[in-house]
C-alpha positions in Angstrom: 0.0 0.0 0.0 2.6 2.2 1.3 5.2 1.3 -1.6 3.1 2.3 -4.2 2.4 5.9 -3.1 6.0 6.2 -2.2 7.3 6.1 -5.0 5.1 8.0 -7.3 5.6 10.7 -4.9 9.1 10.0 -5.2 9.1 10.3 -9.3 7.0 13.3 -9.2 9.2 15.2 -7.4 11.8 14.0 -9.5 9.8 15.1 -12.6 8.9 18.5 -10.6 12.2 19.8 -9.6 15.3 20.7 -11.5 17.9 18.6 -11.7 20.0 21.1 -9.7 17.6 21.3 -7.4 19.3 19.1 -4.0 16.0 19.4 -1.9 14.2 16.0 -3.5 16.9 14.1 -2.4 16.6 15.4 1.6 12.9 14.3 0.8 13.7 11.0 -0.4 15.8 10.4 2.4 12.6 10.4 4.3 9.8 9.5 2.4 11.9 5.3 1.7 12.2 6.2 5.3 8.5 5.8 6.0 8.2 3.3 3.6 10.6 0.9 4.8 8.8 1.7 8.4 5.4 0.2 7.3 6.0 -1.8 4.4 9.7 -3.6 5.4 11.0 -4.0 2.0 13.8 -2.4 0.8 12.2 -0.5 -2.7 15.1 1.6 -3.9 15.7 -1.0 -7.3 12.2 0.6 -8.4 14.1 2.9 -9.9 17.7 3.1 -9.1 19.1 5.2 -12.0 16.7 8.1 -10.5 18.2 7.7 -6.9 21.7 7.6 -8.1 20.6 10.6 -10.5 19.5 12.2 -7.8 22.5 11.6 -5.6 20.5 9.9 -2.6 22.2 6.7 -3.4 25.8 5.8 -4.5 27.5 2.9 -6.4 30.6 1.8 -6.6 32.0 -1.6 -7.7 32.2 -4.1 -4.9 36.1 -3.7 -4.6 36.2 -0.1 -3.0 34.2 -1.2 -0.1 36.9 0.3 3.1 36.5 -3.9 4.0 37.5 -5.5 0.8 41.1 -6.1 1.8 40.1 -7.7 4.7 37.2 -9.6 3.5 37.5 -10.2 -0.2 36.0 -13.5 0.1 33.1 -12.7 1.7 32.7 -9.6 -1.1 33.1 -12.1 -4.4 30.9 -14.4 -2.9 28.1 -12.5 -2.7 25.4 -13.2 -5.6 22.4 -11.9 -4.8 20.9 -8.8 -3.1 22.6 -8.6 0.3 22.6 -5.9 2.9 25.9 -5.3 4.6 24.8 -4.7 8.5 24.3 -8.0 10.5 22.0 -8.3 13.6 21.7 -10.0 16.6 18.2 -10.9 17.2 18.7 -11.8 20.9 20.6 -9.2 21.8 19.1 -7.2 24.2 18.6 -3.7 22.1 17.7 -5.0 19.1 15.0 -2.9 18.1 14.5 -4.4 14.6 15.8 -3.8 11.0 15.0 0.0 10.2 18.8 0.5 9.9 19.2 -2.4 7.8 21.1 -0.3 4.9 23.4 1.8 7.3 26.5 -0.4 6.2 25.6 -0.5 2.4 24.1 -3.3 0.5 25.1 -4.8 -2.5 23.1 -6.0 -5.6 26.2 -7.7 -7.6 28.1 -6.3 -9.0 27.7 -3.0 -7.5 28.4 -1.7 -4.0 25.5 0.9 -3.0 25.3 3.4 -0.6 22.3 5.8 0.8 23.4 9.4 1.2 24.1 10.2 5.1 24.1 6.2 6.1 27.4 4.8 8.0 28.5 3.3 5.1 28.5 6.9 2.6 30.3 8.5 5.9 32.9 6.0 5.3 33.2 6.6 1.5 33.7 10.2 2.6 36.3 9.8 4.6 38.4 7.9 2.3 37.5 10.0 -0.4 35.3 8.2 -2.5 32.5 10.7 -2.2 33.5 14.6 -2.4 32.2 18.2 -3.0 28.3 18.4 -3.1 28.8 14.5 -3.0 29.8 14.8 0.7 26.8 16.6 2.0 24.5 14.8 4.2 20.5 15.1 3.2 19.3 18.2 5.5 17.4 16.7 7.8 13.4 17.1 7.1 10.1 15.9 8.7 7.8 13.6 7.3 5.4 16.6 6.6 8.0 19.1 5.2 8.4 15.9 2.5 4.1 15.4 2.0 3.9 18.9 1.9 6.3 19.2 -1.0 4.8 15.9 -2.3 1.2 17.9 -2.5 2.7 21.0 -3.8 4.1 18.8 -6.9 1.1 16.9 -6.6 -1.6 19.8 -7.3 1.0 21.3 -10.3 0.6 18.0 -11.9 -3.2 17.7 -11.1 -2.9 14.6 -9.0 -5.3 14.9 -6.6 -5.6 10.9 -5.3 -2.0 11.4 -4.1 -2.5 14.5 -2.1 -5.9 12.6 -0.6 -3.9 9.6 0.1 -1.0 11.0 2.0 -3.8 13.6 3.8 -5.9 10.6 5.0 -3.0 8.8 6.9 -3.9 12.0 9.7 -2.0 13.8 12.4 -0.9 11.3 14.2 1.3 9.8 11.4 2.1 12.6 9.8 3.1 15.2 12.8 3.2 12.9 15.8 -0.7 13.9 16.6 -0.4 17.4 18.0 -0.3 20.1 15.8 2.5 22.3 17.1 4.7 25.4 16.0 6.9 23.3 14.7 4.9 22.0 12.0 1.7 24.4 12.3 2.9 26.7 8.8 3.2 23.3 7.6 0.0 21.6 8.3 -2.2 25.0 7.3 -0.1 25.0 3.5 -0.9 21.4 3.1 -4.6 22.0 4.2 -5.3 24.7 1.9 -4.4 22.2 -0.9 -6.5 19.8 0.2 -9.2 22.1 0.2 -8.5 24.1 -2.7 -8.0 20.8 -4.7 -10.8 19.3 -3.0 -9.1 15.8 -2.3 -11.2 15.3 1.1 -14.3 14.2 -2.0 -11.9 12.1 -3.7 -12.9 8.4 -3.7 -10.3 6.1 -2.1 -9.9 2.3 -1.5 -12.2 1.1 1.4 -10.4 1.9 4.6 -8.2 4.2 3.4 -9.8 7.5 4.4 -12.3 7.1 8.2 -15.9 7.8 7.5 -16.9 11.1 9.8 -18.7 8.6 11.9 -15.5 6.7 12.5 -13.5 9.7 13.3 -16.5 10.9 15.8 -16.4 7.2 17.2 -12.1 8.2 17.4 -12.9 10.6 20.7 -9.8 12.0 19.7 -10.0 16.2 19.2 -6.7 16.3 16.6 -8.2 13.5 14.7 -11.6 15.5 14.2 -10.1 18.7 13.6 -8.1 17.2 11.3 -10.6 15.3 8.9 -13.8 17.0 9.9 -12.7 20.9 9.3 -11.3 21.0 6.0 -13.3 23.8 4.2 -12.8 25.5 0.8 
């Protein structure tokens, strides 16, 4: 479910910016983020020449991994999609596989690297990566990402996409209160609901609460949130 709306955010952007433009790829950074976080699969080989095009993700051939030397065997055997960071499931903080690509991952023959993972700081330091190359992403919210996502999204006339990240509500998209930090935010993003009208939008059963279900919620953010988009 997630995937899907990922990465047509993720191309529209791409289509909606300049190629000079760096900000997509702070967005990206984010956006796989929250896929990964729901969905669990690693995506990026939808469309890797637009990440590496971007500069969010890196490759190199296997060989200029800092490790090689050490472990060339373990390199040249690998065969199929493999990512680099190994866990220990008993340990006592394992808090699952959200950092799964922090050490790169390979998809022979290449080495690849996300911008700003463990892996690309390494490539930095030895040189591998330089210049604009060895900027991490600026660090975004989820929302400062949807919002841009939605801006794109109404220039292109694509409505169902701002109506489908809109419906996911506060408490995904900005933590459930409504703060400072993200008000200017949340009131741009509204008024292109509204102005788009993607609240009347049809969507997939369960995708967007009926006003009785968000009543039935109790919960003021929620109702504020679905209940008082106007025009």
């Amino acid at each position: 479910m997630f995937d899907d709306m990922v990465w047509d955010s993720v191309r529209l952007l791409d289509a909606h910016h300049r190629a000079d433009d760096d900000r997509p790829r702070d967005w990206f950074a984010v956006l796989l983020a929250f896929g990964r976080q729901f969905d669990g699969a690693v995506t990026h080989f939808r469309d890797i020449d637009l990440l590496r095009r971007r500069r969010f993700v890196y490759g190199f051939p296997v060989a200029r991994h800092p490790d090689y030397a050490r472990r060339r065997g373990y390199f040249d055997g690998l065969t199929e999609f493999t990512a680099l960071r190994t866990f220990d499931e008993e340990a006592e903080d394992f808090d699952g596989y959200e950092s799964e690509l922090e050490d790169g991952y390979v998809e022979p023959p290449l080495l690849y690297c996300d911008a700003g993972t463990a892996l690309w700081r390494r490539m930095v330091d030895a040189g591998e990566l330089t210049g604009a190359d060895a900027v991490p992403p600026r660090p975004v919210l989820l929302v400062d990402a949807v919002l841009a996502v939605a801006e794109a999204a109404e220039h292109a006339g694509d409505v169902r996409l701002i109506a489908l990240w809109y419906t996911l509500g506060p408490h995904i998209l900005v933590g459930g209160e409504v703060t400072g930090d993200v008000a200017d935010q949340v009131g741009r993003l509204r008024e292109i609901v509204a102005r788009t009208g993607a609240m009347s939008v049809p969507l997939p059963d369960g995708h967007r609460p009926t006003d009785e279900q968000v009543l039935a919620m109790d919960d003021e953010a929620a109702t504020w949130w679905y209940l008082s988009v106007t025009a």
